[in-house]
Structure formats: structure tokens, C-alpha cells
PDB file of N, CA, C and O in Angstrom:
ATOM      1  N   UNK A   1     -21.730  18.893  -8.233  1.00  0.00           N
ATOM      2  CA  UNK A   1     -20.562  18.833  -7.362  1.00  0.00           C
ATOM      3  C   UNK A   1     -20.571  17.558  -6.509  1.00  0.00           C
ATOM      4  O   UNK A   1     -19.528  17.033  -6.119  1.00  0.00           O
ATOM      5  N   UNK A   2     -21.670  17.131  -6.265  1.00  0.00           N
ATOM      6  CA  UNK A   2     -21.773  16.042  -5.369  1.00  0.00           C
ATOM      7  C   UNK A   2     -21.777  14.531  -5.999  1.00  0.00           C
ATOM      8  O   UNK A   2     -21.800  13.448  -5.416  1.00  0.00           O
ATOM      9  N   UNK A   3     -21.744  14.839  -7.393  1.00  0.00           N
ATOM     10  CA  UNK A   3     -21.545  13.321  -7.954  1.00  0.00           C
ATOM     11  C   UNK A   3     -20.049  13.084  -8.053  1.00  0.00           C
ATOM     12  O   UNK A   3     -19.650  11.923  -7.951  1.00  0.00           O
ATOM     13  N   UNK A   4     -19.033  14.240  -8.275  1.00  0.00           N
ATOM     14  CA  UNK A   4     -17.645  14.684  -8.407  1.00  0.00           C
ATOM     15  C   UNK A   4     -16.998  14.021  -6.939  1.00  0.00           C
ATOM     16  O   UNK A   4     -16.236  13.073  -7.127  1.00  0.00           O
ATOM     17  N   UNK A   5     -17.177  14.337  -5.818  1.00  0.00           N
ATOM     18  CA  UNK A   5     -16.954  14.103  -4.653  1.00  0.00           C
ATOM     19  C   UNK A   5     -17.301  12.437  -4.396  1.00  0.00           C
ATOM     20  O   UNK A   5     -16.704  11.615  -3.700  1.00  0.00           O
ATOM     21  N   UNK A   6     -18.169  12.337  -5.009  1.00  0.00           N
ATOM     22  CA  UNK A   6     -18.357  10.582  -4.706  1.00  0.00           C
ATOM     23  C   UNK A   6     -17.530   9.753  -5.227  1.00  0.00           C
ATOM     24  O   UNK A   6     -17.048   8.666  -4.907  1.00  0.00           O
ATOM     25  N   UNK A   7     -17.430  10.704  -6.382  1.00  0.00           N
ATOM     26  CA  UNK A   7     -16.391   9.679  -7.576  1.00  0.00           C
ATOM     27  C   UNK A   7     -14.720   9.571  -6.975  1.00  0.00           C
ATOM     28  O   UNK A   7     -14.016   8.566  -7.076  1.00  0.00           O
ATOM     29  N   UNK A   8     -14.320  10.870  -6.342  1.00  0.00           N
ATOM     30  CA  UNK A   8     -12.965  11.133  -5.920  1.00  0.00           C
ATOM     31  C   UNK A   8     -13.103   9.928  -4.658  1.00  0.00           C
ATOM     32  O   UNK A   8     -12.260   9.036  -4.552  1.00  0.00           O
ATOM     33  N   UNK A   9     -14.088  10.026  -3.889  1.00  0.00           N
ATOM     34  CA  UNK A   9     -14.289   9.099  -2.663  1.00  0.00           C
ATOM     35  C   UNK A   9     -13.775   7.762  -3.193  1.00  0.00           C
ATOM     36  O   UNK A   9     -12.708   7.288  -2.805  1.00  0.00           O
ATOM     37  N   UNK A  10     -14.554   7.176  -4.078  1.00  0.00           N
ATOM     38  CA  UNK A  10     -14.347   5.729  -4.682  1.00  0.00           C
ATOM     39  C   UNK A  10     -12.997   5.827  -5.028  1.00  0.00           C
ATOM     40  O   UNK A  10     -12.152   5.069  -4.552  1.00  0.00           O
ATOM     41  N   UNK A  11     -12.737   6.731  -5.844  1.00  0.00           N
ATOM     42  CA  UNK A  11     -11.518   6.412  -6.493  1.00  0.00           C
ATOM     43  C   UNK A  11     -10.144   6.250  -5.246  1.00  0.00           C
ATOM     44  O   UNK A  11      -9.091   5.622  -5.355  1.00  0.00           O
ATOM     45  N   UNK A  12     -10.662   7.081  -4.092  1.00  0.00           N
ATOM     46  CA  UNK A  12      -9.372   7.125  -3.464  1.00  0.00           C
ATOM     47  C   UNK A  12      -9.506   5.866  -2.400  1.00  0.00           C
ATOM     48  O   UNK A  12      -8.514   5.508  -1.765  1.00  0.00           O
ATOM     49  N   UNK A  13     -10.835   5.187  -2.233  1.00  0.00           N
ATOM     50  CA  UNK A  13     -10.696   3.763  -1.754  1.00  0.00           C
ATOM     51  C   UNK A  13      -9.961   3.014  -2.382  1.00  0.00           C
ATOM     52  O   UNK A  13      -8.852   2.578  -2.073  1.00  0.00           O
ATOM     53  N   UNK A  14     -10.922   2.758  -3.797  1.00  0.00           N
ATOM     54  CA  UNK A  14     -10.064   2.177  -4.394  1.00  0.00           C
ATOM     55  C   UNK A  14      -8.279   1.959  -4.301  1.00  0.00           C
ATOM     56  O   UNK A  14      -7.791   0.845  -4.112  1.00  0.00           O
ATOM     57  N   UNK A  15      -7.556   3.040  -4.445  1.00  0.00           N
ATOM     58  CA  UNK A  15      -5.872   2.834  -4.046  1.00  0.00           C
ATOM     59  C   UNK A  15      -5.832   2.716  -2.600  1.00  0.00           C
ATOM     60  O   UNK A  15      -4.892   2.062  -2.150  1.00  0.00           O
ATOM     61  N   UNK A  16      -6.527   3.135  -1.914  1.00  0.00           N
ATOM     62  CA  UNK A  16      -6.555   2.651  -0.482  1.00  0.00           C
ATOM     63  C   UNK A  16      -6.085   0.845  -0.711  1.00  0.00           C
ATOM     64  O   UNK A  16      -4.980   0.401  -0.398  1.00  0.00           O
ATOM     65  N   UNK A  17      -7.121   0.087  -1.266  1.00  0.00           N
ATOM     66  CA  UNK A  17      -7.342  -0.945  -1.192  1.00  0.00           C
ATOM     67  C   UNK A  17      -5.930  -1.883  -1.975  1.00  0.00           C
ATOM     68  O   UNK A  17      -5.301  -2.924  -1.783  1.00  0.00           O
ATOM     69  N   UNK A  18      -5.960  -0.869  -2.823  1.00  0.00           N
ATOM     70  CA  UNK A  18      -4.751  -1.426  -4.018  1.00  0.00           C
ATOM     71  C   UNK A  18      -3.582  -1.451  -3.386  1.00  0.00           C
ATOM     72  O   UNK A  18      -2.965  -2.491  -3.616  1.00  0.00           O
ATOM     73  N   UNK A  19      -2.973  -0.613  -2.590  1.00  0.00           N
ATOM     74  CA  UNK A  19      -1.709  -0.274  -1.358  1.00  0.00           C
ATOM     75  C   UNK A  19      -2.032  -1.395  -0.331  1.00  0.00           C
ATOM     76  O   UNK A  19      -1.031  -1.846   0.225  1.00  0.00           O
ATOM     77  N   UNK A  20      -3.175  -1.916   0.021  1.00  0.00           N
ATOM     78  CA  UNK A  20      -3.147  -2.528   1.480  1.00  0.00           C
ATOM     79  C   UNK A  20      -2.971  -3.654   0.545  1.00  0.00           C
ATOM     80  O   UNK A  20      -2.036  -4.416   0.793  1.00  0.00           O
ATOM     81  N   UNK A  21      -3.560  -3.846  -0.284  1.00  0.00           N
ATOM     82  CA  UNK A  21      -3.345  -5.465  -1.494  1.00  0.00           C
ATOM     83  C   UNK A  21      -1.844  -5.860  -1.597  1.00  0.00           C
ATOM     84  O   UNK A  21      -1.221  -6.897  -1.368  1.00  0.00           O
ATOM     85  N   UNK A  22      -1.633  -5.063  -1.877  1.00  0.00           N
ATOM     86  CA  UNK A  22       0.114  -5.095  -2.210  1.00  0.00           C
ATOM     87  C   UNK A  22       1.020  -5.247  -0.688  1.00  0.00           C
ATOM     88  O   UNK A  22       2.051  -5.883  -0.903  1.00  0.00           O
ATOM     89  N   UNK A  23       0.930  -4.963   0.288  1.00  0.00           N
ATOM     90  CA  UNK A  23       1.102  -4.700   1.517  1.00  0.00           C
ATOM     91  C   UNK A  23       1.044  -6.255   1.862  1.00  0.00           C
ATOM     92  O   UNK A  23       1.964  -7.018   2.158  1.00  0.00           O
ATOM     93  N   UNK A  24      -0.476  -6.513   1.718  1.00  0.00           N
ATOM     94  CA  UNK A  24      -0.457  -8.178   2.415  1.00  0.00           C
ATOM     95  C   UNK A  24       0.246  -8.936   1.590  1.00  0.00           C
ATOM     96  O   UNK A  24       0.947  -9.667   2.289  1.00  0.00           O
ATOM     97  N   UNK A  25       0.470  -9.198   0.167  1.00  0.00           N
ATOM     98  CA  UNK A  25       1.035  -9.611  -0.790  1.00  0.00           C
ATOM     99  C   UNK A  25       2.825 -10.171  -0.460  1.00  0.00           C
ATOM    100  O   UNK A  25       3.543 -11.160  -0.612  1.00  0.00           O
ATOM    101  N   UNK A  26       2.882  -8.436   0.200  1.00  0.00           N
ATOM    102  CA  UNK A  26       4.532  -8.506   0.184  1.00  0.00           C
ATOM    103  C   UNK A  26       4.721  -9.294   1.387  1.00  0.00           C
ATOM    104  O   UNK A  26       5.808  -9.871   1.385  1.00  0.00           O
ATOM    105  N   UNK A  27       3.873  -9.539   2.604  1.00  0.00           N
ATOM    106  CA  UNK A  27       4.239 -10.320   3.766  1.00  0.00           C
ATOM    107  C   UNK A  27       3.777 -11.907   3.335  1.00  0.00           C
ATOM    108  O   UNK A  27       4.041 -12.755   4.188  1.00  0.00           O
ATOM    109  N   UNK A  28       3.157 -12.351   2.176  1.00  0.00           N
ATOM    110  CA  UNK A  28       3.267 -13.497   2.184  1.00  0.00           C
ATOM    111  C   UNK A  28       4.631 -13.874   2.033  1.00  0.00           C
ATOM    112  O   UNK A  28       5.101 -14.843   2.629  1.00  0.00           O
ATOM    113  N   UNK A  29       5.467 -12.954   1.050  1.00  0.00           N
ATOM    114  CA  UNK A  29       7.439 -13.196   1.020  1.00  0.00           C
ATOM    115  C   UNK A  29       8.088 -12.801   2.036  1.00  0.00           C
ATOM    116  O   UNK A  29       8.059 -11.596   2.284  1.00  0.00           O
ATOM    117  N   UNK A  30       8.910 -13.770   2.970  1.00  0.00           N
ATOM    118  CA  UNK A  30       9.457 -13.221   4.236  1.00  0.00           C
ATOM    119  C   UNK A  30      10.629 -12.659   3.285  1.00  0.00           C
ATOM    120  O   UNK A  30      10.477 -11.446   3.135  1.00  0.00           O
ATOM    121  N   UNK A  31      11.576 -13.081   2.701  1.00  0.00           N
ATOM    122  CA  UNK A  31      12.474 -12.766   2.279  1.00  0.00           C
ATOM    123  C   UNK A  31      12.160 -11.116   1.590  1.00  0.00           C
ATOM    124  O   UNK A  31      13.148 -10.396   1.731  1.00  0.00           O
ATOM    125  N   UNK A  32      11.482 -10.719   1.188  1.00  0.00           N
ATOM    126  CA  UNK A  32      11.030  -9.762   0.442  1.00  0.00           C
ATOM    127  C   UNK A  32      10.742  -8.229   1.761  1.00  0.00           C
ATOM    128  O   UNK A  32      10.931  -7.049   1.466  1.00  0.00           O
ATOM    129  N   UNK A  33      10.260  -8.741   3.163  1.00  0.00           N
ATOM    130  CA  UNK A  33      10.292  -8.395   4.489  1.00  0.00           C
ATOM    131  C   UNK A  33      11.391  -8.084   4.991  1.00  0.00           C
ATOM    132  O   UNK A  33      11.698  -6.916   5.229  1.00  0.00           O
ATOM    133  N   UNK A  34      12.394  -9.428   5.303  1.00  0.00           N
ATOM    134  CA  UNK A  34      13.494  -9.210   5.709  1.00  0.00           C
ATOM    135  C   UNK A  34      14.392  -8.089   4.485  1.00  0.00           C
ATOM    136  O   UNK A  34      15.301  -7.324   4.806  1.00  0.00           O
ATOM    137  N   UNK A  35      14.130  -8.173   3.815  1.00  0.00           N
ATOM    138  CA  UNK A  35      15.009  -7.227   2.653  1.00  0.00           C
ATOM    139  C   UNK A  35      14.348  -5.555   3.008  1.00  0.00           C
ATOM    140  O   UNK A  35      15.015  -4.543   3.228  1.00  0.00           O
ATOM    141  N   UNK A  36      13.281  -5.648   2.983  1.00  0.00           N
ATOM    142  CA  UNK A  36      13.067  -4.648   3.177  1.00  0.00           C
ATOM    143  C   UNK A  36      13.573  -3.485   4.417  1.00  0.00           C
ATOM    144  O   UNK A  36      13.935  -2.315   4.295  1.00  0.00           O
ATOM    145  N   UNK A  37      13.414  -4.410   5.705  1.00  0.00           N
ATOM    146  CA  UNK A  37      13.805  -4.275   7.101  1.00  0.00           C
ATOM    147  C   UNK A  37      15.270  -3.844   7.036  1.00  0.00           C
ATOM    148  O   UNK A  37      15.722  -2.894   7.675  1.00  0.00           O
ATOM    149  N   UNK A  38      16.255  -4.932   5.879  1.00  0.00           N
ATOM    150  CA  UNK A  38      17.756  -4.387   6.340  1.00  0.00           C
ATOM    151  C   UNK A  38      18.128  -3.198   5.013  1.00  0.00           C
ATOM    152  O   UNK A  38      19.291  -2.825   4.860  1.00  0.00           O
ATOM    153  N   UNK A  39      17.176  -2.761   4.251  1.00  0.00           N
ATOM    154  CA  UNK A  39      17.078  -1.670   4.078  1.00  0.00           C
ATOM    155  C   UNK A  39      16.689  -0.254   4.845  1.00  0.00           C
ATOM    156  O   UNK A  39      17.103   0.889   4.652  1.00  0.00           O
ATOM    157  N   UNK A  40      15.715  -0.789   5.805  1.00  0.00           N
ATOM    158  CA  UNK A  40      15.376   0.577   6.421  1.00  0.00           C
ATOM    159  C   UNK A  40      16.680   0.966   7.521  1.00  0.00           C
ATOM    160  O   UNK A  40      17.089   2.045   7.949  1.00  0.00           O
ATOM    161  N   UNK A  41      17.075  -0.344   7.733  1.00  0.00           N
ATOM    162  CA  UNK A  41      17.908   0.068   8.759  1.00  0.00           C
ATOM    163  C   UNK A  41      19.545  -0.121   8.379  1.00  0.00           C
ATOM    164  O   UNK A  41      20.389  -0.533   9.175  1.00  0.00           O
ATOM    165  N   UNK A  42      19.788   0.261   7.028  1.00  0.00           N
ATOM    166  CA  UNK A  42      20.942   0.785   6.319  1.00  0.00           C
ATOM    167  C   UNK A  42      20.466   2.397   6.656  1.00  0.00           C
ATOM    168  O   UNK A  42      21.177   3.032   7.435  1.00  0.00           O
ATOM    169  N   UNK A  43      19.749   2.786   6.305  1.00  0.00           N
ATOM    170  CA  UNK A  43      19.457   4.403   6.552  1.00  0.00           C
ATOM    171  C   UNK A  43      20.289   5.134   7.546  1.00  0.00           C
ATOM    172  O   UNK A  43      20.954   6.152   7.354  1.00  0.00           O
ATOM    173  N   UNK A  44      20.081   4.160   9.096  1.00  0.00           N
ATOM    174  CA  UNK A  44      20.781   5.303   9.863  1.00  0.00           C
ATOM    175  C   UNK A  44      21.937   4.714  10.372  1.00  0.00           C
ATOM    176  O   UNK A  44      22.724   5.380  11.045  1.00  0.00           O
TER     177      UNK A  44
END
């Protein structure tokens, strides 16, 4: 059970890491930012 739990651990860093990758990625594009922004705030 405890090798199972280590593996889920890694694995869920792992996309931890993959989401924050992508995250810094998207702020190197301001345009890609600003798009995003006047999307959120079409919502309300």
C-alpha cells in the first residue's frame, strides 16, 4: 500500500508542476493575459 501512495504522490506533483508550467508560460504572452482577463470579465 505504501509504494501505491508514493506513486499517486509523484504523480500528482508531477501535474502540480505541469499546471504551474503552463501558468508561467501563458504570462510570458501579455496578449494571451489580457484575453483571458476580458474573458473573465464578460461573465458578469
Amino acid at each position: 500500500m505504501g509504494m501505491r501512495s508514493a506513486a499517486l504522490r509523484w504523480i500528482g506533483l508531477a501535474l502540480l508542476a505541469a499546471v504551474l508550467a503552463l501558468a508561467f508560460v501563458g504570462y510570458l504572452q501579455p496578449g494571451f493575459i489580457v484575453d483571458l482577463a476580458n474573458r473573465f470579465v464578460m461573465c458578469f
